[in-house]
N, CA, C and O atoms as CSV, one atom per row, in Angstrom:
chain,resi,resn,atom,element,x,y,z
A,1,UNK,N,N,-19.720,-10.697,-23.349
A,1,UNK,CA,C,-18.294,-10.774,-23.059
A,1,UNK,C,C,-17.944,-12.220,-22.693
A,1,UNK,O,O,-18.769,-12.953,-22.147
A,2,UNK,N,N,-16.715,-12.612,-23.004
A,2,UNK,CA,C,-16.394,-13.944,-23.036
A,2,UNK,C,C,-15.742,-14.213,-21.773
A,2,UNK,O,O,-15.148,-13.283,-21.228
A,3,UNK,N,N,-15.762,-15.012,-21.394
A,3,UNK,CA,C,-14.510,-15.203,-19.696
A,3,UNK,C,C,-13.744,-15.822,-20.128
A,3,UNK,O,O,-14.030,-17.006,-20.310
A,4,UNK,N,N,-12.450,-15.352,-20.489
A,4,UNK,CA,C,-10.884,-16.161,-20.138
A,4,UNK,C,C,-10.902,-16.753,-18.832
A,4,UNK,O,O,-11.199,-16.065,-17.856
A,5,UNK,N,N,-10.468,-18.558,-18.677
A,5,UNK,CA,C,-9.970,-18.601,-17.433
A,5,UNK,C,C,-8.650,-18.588,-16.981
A,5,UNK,O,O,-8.054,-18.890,-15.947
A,6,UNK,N,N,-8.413,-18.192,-17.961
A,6,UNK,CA,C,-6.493,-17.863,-17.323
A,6,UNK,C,C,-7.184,-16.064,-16.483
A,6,UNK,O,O,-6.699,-15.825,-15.377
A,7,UNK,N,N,-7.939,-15.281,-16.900
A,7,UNK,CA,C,-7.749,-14.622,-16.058
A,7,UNK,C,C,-8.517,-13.632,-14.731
A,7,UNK,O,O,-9.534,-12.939,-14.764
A,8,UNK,N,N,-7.945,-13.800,-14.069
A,8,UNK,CA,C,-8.925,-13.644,-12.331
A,8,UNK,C,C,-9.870,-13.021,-12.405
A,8,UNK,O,O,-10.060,-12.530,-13.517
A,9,UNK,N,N,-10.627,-12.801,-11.620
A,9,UNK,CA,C,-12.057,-12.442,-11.280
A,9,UNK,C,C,-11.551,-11.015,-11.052
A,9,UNK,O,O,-10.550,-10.847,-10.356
A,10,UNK,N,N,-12.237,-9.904,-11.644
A,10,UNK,CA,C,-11.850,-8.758,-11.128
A,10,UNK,C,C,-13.430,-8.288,-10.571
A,10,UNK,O,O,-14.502,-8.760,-10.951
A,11,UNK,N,N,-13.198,-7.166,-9.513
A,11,UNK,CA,C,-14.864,-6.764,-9.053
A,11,UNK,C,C,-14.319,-5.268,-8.231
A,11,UNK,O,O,-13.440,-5.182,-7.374
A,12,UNK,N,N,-15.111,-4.237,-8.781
A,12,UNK,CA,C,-14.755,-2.526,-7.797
A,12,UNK,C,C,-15.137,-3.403,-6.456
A,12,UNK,O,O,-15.664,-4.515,-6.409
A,13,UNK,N,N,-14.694,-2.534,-5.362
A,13,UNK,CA,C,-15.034,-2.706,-3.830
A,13,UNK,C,C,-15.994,-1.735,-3.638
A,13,UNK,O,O,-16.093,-1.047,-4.655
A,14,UNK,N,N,-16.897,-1.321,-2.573
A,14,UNK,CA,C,-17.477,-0.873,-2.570
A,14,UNK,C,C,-16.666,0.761,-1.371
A,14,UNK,O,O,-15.663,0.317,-0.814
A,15,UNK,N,N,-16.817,1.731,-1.116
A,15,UNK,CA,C,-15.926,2.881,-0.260
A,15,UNK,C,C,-15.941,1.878,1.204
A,15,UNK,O,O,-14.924,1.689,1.871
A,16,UNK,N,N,-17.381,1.257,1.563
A,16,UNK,CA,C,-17.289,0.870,3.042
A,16,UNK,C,C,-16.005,-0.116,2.954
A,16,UNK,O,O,-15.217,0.085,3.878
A,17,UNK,N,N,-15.665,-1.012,2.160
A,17,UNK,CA,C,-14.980,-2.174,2.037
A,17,UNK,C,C,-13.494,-1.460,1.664
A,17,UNK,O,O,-12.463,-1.990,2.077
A,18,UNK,N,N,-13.463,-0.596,1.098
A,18,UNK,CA,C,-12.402,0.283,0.669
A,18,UNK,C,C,-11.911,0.342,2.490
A,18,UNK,O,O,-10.875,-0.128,2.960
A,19,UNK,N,N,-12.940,1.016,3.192
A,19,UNK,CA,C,-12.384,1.415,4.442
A,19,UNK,C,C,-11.809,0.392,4.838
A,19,UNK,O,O,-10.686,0.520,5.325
A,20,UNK,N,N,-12.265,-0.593,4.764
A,20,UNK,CA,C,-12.349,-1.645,5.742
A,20,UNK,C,C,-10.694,-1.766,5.334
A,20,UNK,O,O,-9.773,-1.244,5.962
A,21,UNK,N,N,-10.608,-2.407,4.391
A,21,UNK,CA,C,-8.842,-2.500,3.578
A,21,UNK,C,C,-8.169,-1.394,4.247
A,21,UNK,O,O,-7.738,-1.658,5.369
A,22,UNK,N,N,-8.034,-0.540,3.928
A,22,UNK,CA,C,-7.012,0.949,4.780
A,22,UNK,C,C,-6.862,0.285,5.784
A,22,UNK,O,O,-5.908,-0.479,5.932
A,23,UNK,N,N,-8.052,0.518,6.897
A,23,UNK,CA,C,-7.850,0.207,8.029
A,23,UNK,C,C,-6.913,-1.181,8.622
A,23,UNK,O,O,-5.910,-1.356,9.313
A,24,UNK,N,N,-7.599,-1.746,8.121
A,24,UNK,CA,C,-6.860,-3.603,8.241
A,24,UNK,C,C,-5.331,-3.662,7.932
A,24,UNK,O,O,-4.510,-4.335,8.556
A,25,UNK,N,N,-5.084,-2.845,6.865
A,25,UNK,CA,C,-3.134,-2.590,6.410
A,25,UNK,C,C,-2.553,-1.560,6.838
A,25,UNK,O,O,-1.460,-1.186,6.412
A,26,UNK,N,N,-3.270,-0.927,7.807
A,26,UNK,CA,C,-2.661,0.216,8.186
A,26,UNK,C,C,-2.444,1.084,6.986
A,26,UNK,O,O,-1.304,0.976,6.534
A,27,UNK,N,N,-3.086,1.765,6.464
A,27,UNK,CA,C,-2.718,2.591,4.839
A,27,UNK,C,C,-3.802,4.299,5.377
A,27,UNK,O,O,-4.947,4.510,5.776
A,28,UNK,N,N,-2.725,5.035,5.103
A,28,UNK,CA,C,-3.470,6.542,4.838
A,28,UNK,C,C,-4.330,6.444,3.498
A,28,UNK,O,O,-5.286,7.023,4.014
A,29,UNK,N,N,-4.607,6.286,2.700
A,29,UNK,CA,C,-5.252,6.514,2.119
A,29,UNK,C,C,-4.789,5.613,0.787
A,29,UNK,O,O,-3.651,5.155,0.696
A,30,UNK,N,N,-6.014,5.382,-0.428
A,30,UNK,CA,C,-5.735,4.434,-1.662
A,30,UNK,C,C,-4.682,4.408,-2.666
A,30,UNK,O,O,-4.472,3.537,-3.509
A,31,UNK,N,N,-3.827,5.877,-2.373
A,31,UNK,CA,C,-2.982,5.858,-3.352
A,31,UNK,C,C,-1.798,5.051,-3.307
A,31,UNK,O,O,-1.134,4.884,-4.330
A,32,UNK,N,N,-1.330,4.308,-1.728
A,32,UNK,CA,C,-0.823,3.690,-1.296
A,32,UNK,C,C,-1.021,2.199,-1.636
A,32,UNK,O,O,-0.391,1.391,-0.953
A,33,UNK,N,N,-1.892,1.709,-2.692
A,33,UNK,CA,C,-2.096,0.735,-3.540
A,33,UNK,C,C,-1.500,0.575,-4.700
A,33,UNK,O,O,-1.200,1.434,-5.529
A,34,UNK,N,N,-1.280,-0.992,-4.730
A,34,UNK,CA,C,-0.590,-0.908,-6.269
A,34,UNK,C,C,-1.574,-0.220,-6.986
A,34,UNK,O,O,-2.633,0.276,-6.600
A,35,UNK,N,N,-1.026,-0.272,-8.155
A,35,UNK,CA,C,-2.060,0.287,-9.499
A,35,UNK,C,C,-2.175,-0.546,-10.759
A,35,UNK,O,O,-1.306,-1.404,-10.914
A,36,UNK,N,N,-3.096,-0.427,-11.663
A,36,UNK,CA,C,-3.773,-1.075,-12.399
A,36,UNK,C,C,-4.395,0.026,-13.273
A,36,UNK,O,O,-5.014,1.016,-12.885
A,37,UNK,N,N,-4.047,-0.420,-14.787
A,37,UNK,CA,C,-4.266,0.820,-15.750
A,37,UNK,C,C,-5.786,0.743,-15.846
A,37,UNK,O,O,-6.265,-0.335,-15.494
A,38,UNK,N,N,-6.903,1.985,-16.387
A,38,UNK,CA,C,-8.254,1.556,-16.240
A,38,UNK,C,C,-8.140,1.166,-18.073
A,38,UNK,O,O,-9.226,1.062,-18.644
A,39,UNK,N,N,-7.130,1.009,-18.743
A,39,UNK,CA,C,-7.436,0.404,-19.929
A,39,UNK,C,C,-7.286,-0.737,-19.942
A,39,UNK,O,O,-7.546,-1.204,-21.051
A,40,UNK,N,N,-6.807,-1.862,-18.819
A,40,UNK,CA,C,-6.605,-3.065,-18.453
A,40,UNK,C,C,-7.465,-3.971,-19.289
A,40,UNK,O,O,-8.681,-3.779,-19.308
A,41,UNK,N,N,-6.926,-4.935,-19.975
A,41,UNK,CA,C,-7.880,-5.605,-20.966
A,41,UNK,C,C,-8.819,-6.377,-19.427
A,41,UNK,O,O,-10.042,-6.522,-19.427
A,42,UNK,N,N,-8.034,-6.721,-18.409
A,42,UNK,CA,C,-8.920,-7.774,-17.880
A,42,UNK,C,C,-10.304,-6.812,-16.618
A,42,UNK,O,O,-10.881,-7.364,-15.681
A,43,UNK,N,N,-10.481,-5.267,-17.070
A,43,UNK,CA,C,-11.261,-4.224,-16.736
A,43,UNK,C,C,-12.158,-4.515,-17.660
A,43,UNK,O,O,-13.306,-4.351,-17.246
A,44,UNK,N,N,-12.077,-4.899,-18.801
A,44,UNK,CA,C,-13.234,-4.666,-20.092
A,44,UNK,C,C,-14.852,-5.571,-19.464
A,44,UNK,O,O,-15.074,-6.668,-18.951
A,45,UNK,N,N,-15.509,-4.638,-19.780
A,45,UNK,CA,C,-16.852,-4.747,-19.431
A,45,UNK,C,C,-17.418,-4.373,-18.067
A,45,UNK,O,O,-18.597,-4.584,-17.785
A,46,UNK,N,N,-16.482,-3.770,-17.162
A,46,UNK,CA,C,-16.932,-3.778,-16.016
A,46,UNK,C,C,-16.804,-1.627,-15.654
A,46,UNK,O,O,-15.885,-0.863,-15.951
A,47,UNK,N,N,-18.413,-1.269,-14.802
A,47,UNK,CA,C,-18.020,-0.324,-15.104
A,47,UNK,C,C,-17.141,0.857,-14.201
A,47,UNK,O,O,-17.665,1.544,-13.323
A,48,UNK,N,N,-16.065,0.921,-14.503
A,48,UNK,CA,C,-14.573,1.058,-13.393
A,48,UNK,C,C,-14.371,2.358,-14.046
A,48,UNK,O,O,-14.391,2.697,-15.229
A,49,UNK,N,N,-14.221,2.832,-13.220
A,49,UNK,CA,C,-12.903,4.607,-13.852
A,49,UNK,C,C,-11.984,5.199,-12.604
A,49,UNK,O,O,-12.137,5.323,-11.388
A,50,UNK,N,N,-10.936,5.499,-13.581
A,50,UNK,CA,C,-9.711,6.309,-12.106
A,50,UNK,C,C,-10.435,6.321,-10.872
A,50,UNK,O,O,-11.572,6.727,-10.633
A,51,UNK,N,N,-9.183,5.568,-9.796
A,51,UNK,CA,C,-9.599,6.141,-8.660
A,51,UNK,C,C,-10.438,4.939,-7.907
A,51,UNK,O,O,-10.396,4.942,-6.676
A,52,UNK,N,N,-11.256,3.835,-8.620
A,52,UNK,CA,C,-11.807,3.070,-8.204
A,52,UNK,C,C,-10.594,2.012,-7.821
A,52,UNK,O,O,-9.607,1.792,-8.522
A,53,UNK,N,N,-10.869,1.468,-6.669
A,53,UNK,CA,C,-10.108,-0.128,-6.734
A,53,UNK,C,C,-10.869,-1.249,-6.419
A,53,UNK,O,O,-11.886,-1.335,-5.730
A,54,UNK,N,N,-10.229,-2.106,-7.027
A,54,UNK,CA,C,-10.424,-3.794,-7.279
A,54,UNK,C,C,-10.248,-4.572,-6.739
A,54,UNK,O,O,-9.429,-4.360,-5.845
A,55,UNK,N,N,-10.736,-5.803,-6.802
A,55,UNK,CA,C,-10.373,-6.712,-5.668
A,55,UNK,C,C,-10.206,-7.623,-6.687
A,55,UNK,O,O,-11.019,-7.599,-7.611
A,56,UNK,N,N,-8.886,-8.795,-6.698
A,56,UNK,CA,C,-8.597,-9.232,-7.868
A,56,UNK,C,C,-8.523,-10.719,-7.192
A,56,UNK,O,O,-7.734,-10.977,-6.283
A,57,UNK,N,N,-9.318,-11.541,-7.672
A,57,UNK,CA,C,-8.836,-13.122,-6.877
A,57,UNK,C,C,-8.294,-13.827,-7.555
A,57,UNK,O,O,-8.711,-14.064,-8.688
A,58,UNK,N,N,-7.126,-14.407,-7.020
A,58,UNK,CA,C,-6.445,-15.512,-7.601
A,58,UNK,C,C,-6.786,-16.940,-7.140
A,58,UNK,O,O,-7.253,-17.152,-6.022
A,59,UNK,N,N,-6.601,-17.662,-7.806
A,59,UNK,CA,C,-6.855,-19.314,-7.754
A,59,UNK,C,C,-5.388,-20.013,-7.754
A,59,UNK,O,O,-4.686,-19.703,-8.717
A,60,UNK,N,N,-5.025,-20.595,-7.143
A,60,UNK,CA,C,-3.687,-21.781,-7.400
A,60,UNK,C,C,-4.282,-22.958,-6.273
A,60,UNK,O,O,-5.357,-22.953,-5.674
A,61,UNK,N,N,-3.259,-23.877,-6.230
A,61,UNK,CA,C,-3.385,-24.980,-5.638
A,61,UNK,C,C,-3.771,-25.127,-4.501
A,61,UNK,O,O,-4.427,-26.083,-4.087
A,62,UNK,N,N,-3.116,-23.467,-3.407
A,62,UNK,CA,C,-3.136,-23.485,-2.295
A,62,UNK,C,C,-4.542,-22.815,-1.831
A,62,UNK,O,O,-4.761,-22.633,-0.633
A,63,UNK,N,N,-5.488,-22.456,-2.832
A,63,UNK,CA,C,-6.480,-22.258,-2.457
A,63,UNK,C,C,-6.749,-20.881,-2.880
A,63,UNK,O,O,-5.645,-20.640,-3.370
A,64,UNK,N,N,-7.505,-19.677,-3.062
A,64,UNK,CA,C,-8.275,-18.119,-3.681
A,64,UNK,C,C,-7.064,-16.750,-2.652
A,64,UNK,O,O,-6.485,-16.824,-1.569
A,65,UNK,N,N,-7.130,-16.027,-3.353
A,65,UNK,CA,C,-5.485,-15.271,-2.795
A,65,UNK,C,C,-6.241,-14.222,-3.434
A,65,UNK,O,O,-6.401,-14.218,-4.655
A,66,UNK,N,N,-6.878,-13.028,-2.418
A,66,UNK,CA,C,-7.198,-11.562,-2.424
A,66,UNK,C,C,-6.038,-10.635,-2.938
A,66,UNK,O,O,-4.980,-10.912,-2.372
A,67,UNK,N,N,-5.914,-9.390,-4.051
A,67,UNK,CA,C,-5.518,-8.874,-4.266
A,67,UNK,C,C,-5.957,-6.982,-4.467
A,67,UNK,O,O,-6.874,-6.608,-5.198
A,68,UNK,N,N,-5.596,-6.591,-4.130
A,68,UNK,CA,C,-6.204,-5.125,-4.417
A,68,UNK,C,C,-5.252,-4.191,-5.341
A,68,UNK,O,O,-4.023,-4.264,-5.331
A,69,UNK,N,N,-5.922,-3.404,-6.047
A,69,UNK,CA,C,-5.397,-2.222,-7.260
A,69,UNK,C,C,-6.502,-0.960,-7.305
A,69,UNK,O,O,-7.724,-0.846,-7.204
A,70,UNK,N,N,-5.221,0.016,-7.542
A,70,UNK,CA,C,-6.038,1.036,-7.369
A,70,UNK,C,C,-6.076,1.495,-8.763
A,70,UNK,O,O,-5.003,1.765,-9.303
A,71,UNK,N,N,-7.244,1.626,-9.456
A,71,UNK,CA,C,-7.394,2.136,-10.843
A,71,UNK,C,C,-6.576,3.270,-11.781
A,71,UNK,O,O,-7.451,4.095,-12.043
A,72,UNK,N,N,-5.781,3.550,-12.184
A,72,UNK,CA,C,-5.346,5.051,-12.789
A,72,UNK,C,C,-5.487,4.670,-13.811
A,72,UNK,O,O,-5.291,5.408,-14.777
């Protein structure tokens, strides 16, 4: 698989790290996450299905910017 660098690093979280997120944003539970299709071209190669979420990093000037999605 090739790496685009136009686009971010995607990686599943693991459930402990999942917790950790809820907890930290105050969130009942993952569905309360944006979402992110699991046919997502920038998913390809990684092995993800419904229900999993992501941790998506961005890069700009001001320095790496954490993002989370919840798979459907």
């Amino acid at each position: 698989m090739v790496q685009n660098s136009l686009v971010p690093k995607h990686r599943k979280i693991s459930e402990e790290e999942l917790q950790e997120l809820l907890q930290r944003h105050s969130l009942s539970d993952k569905s309360k996450l944006p979402k992110i299709r699991e046919k997502d071209a920038a998913l390809a190669g990684l092995e993800i299905q419904a229900g999993d979420v992501v941790e998506i990093t961005r890069k700009s000037f001001a320095g790496e910017t954490l993002y989370y999605r919840l798979v459907v």
